[in-house]
SEPA-289713 format. One record per residue: residue in one letter; x negated, y, z of N, C-alpha, C, CB in turn. Coordinates in steps of 0.001 Angstrom, whole numbers, plus 500000, padded with zeros to 6 digits. Atoms other than C-alpha are relative to their C-alpha. Glycine has a CB too. Example, Ala and Ser with C-alpha at 12.3 -4.5 7.8 and 13.67 -1.06 7.14 Angstrom:
<rs>
a499110498810500000487700495500507800499100501200500000500992500027501246 s500820498810499940486330498940507140500770501090500730499586500462498585 
</rs>
This chain:
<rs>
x500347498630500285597253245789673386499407500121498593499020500526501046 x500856499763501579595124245406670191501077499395499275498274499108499648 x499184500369500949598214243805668516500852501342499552500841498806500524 x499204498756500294599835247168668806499270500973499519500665500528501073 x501073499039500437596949249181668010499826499796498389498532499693500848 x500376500610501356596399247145664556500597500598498891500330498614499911 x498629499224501287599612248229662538499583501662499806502165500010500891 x499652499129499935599004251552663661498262501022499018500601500077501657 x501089500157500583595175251471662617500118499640498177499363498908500893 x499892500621501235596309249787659163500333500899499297500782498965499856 x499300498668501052598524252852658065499198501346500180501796500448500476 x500485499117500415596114255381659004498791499924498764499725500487501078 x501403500384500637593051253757657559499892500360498307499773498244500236 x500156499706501626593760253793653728500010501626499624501382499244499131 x500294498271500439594573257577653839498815500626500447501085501024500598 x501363499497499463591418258006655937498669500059498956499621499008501213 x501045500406500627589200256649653093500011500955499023499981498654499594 x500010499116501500587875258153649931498959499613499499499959501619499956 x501451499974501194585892257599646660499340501072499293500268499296498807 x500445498526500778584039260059645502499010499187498633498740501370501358 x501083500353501529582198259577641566499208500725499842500491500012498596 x500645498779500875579650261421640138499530499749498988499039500690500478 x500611500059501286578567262005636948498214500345499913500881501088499132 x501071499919500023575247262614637903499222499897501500499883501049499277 x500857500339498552572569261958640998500042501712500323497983499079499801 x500278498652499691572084265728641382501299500332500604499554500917498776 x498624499886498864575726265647642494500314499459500849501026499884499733 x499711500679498755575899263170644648498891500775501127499755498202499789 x500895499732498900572670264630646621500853501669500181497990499891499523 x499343498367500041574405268392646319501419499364501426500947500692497611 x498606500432499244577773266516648009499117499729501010501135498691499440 x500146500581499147575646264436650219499164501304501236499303498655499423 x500590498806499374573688267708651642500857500305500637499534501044499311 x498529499159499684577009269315651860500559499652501240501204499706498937 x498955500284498309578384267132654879499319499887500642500966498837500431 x500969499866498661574927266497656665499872501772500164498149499110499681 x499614498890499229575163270286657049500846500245500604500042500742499620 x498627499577499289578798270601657962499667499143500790501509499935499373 x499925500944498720578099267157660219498695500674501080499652498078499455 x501042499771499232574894269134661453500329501248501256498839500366498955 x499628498546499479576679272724662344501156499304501152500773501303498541 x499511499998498777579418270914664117499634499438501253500876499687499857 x500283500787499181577608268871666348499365501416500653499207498591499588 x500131499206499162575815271985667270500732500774500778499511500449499658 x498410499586499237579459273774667876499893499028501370501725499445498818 x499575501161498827580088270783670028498764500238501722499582497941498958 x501126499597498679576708271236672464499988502224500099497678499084499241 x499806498407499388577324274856672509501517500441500293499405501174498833 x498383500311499062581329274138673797500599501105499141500146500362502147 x498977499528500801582671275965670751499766501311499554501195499934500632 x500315498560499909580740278977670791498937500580498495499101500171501651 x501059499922500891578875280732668358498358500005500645500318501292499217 x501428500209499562574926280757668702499687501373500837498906499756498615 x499552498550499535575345284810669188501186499483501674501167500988498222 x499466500639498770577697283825672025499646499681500912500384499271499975 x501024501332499156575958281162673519498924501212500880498722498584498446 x501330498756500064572815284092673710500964500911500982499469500938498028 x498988498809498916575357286771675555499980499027501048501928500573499489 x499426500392499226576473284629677879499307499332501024500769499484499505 x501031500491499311573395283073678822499438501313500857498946499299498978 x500686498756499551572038286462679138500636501058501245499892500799498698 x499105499466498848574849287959681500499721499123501400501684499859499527 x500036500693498672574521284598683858498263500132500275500705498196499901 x501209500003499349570597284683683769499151500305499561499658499203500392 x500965499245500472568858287729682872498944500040499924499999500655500216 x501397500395499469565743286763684433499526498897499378499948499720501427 x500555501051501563565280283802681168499248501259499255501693499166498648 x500177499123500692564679287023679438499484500714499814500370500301499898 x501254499360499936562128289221678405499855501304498715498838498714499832 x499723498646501025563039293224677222498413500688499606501114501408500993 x501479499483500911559803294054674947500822500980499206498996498644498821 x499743499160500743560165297577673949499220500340498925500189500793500592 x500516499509501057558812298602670381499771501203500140500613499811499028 x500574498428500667557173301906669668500204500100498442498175500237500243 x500279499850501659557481303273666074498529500442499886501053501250499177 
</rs>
């Protein structure tokens, strides 16, 4: 099984990779920000099954109103 897996592993792998340069530290931390947010937002996607946060909030609120707590404002 892993003999067949290997080849197939070999030809994705090089296109998988990448170098990135920078000409300066302020870019690399700007880049490196850049994907711990995108790696941060999807992981939250992922525990909220694809939903937005707004979403998530409705849906909770339809199955279990009684989490919830309507505080009316006065002007």
């Amino acid at each position: 099984m892993a003999s067949a897996v290997y080849p197939m592993w070999k030809a994705i792998s090089p296109g998988g990779r990448k170098r990135f340069f920078y000409d300066t530290q302020q870019q690399l931390k700007a880049h490196l920000s850049d994907f711990i947010a995108a790696y941060n937002f999807a992981s939250q996607l992922k525990t909220l099954r694809g939903l937005t946060p707004y979403e998530a909030i409705c849906n909770l609120w339809t199955q279990e109103p009684t989490r919830f707590t309507l505080i009316k404002c006065r002007d």
